[in-house]
Every structure is written in C-alpha cells, then in structure tokens.
C-alpha positions as CSV (number, residue, x, y, z in Angstrom):
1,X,97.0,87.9,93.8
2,X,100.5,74.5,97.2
3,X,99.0,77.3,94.5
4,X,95.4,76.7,94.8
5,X,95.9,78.1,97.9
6,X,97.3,81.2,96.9
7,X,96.3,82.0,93.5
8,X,93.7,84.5,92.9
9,X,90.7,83.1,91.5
10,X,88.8,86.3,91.7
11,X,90.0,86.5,87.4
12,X,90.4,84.0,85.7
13,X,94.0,84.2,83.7
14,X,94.1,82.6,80.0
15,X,95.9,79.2,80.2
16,X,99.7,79.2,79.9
17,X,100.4,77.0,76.9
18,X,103.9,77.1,77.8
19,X,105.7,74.9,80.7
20,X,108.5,77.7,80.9
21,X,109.3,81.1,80.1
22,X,112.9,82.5,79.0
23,X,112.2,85.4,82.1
24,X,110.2,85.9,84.9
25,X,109.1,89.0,86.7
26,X,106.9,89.7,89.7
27,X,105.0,93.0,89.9
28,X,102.2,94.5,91.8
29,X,98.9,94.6,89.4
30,X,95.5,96.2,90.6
31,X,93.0,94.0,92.5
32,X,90.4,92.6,89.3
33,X,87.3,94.8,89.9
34,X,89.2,97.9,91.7
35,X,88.6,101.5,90.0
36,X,92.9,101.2,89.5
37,X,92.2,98.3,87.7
38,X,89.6,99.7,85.8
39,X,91.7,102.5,84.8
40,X,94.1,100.4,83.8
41,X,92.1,99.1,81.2
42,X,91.5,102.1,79.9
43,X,95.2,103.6,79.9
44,X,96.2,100.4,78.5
45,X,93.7,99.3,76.2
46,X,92.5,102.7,74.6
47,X,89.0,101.8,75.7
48,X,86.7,104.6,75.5
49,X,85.2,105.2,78.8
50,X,84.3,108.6,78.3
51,X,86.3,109.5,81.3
52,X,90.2,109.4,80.5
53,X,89.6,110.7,76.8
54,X,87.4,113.7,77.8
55,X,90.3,114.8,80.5
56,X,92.6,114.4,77.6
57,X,90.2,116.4,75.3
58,X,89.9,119.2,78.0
59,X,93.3,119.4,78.2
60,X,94.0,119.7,74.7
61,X,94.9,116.5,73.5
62,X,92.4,115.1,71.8
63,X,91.8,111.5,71.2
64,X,95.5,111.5,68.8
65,X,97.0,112.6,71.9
66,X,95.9,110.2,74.0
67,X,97.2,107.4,72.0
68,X,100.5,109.3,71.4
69,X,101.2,109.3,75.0
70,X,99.6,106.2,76.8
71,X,102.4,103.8,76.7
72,X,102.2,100.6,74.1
73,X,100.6,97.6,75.9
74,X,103.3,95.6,73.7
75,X,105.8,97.0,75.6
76,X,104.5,97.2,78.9
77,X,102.7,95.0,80.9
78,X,99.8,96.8,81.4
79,X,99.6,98.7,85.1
80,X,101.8,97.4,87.0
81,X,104.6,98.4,90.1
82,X,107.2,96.6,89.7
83,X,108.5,94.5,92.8
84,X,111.5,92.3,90.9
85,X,112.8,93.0,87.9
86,X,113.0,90.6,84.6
87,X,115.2,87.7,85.1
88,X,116.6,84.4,83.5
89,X,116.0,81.1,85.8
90,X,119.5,79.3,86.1
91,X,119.1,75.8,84.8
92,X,116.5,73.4,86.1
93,X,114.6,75.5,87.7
94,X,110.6,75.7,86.1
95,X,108.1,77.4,85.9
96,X,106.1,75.2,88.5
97,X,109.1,76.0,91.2
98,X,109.1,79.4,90.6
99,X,105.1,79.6,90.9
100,X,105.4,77.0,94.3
101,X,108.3,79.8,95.7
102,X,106.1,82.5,94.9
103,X,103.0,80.9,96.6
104,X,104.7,80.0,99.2
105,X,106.3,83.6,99.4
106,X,102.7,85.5,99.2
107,X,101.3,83.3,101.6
108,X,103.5,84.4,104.9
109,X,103.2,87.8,104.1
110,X,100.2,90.3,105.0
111,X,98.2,92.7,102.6
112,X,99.7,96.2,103.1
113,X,98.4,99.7,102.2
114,X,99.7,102.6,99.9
115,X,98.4,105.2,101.7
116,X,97.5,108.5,99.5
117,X,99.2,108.1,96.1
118,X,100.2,111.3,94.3
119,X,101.3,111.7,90.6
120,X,105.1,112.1,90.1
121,X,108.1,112.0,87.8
122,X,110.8,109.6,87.8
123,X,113.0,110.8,85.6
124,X,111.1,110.8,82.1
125,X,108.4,108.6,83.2
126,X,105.2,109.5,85.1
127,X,103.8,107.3,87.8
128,X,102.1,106.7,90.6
129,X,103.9,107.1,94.3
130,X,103.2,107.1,98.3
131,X,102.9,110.6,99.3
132,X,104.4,109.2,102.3
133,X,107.6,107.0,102.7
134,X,106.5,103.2,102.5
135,X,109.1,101.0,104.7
136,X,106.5,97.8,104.2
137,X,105.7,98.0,100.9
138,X,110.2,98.4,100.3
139,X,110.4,95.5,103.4
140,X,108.0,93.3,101.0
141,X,110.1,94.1,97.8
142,X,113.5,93.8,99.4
143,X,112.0,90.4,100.5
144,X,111.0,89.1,97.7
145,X,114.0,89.8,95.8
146,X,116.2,87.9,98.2
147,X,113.6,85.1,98.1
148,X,114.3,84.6,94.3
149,X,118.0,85.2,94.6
150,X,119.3,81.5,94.1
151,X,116.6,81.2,91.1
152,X,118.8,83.4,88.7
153,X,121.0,82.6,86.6
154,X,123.3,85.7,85.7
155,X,124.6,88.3,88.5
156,X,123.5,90.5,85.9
157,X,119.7,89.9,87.1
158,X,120.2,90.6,90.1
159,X,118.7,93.6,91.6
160,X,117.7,95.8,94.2
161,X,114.5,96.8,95.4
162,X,112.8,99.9,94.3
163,X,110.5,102.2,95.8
164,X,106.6,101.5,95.1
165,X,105.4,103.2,92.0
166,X,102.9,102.2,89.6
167,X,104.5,103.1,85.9
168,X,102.0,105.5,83.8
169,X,104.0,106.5,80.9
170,X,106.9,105.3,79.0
171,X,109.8,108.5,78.6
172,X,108.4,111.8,78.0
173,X,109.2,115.2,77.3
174,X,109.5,117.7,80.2
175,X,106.2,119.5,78.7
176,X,104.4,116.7,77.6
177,X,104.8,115.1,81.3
178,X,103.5,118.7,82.3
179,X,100.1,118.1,80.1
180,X,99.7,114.6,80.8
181,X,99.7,115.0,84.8
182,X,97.7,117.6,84.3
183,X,94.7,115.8,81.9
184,X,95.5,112.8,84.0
185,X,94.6,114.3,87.8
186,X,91.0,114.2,88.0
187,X,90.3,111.2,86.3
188,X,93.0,109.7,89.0
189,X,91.9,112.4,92.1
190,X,89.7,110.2,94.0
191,X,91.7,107.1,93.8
192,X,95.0,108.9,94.6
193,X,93.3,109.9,98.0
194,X,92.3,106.8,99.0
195,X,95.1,104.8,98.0
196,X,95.2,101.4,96.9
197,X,96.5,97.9,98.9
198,X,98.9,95.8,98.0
199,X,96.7,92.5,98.4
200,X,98.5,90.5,95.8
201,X,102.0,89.7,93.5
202,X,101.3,88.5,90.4
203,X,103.6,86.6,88.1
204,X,104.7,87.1,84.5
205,X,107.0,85.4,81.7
206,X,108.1,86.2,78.0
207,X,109.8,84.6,75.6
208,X,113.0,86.4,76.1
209,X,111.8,89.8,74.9
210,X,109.9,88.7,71.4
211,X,106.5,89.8,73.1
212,X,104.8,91.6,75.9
213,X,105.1,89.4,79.4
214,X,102.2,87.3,79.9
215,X,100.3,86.9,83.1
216,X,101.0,83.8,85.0
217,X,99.0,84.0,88.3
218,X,98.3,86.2,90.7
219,X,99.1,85.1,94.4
220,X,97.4,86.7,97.4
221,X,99.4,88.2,100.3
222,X,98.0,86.0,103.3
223,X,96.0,83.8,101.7
C-alpha cells in the first residue's frame, strides 16, 4: 500500500514531521476499508462496535477483559504481519532512499492471496495464519529482506523471513489464549474463510523505541 506511483492514496497517512527515523520496519497492514481493517480498529483502538465486545461478553470477559487482553496500541503497531523486522539504517542512508527502495520494490511485485486464515498460537501470542503453506507470501518476504540488506547498519538487524501471520495478542497464558480464541472466532469466522490479499507493504519508523512506530506510507504491490 518514483512514490506517487506506488503509494496508496486510498488513506491518507498524517504528515511525517520528521526527515528520518532511528528504525524502520516494513509490515503487511489491512487494505483501508477491508472488514480486517475494520477490525483492526476495533482490537486496537477499544472502539465499541458492538461486535468484538459482545463475543468477549459472551465469553465471559466482559468489557475489563477485553481491554486486559487486546494488546497496547503503544506497543504494537496496530494490525499488522510483519515482513522485516525493526532495523537501524547505516549512515547516509534517509528516509527518502529507503521510501524510493521500497517503491521501487512494491512496484515489480504482484498482489498475492492468503487463502483461508485460521486462528493459531505462536508460542504465547495468538495470531492469524494460512491454513495452507504460503511459498509466495515467504518468496515476497525473503525478498524483501534481501532487498534492504545493504540499508542496515548492524549484523544484528539482520534477519530472516518469517512465516505470514498477522499478530493478535501480545504473550498470554495457556488459558487465557484458550478464551480469547474462543470469544474471538466468530467475530473473525467469515473473514478467516475468505482470506485476505496481500495488496500492499507499508512502512514505519520510531524514534528508537521512545514511542509506537509511525506509519510512513503504504506502497501497492504492482502499482
């Protein structure tokens, strides 16, 4: 989800003030408008839709429980699957290259489908998975993460590709993660089956860990 090309105008993002950022990461984020998106907002944001809370009330969770277990927008950047980890830019490279690489990146590649999406555990987290095995979606990822090799600075950044998951939760009890899957399937039933599509990667910065990551742009696969 040069730039104009690329960048997603479909929503708007607020203005980046700053011409740089200590790190950088590049995650999937739902398609503006989507019913993922949608319930993104309400995981994230504790908006009462009167959908998410009354599966949590009928679960027995209540409203307390709810905000107890949806994970702190300050630590997470809202719904997201992540496609290269956090990373520190080696010396003179921008903001502006890193946006032009990424552009340029999205912009050879096509859109590519989830398939059905079930809800799973990895580890203590819960998230959102393929049912079935995604060699794209880890193709694009691996990708991307050699594309952006020579942009960071410490080996320690560097990283592997993962597989495709959207991140629910932060780390949970065995039981809890029992309860949440449970209040959480049918609000999530209908878009589990049809899946999602990776139509987009979207851009973040921080300021080195003082505050949530901030989105940058979102650049459209193909566009």
């Amino acid at each position: 989800m040069p730039n104009s090309a690329c960048r997603d105008r479909s929503r708007p993002y607020d203005a980046v003030s700053q011409t740089s950022f200590a790190r950088y990461a590049i995650f999937y984020t739902p398609q503006p408008g989507t019913a993922l998106a949608a319930f993104g907002r309400s995981w994230f944001g504790r908006a009462n839709d009167g959908v998410t809370l009354q599966a949590f009330s009928e679960a027995g969770l209540g409203a307390m429980g709810f905000a107890r277990f949806a994970p702190a927008p300050r630590r997470y950047s809202g719904l997201h699957a992540l496609i290269k980890a956090p990373f520190a830019p080696r010396t003179g490279i921008g903001l502006d290259a890193i946006k032009t690489r990424l552009g340029n990146f999205a912009q050879r590649r096509k859109p590519l489908p989830t398939g059905p999406l079930t809800l799973a555990r990895a580890g203590r987290f819960l998230v959102l998975r393929p049912v079935e095995a995604t060699p794209g979606l880890d193709w694009l990822a691996a990708q991307c993460v050699a594309s952006f090799e020579d942009f960071v600075a410490s080996p320690d950044d560097a990283d592997s590709a993962n597989r495709f998951s959207i991140t629910l939760t932060g780390p949970l009890e065995s039981s809890h993660l029992e309860r949440v899957t449970q209040a959480l399937w049918p609000v999530l039933e209908e878009i589990c089956a049809s899946g999602v599509t990776v139509d987009a990667l979207s851009l973040f910065g921080d300021g080195g860990g003082r505050a949530p990551m901030r989105a940058i742009g979102r650049y459209r696969l193909g566009a």
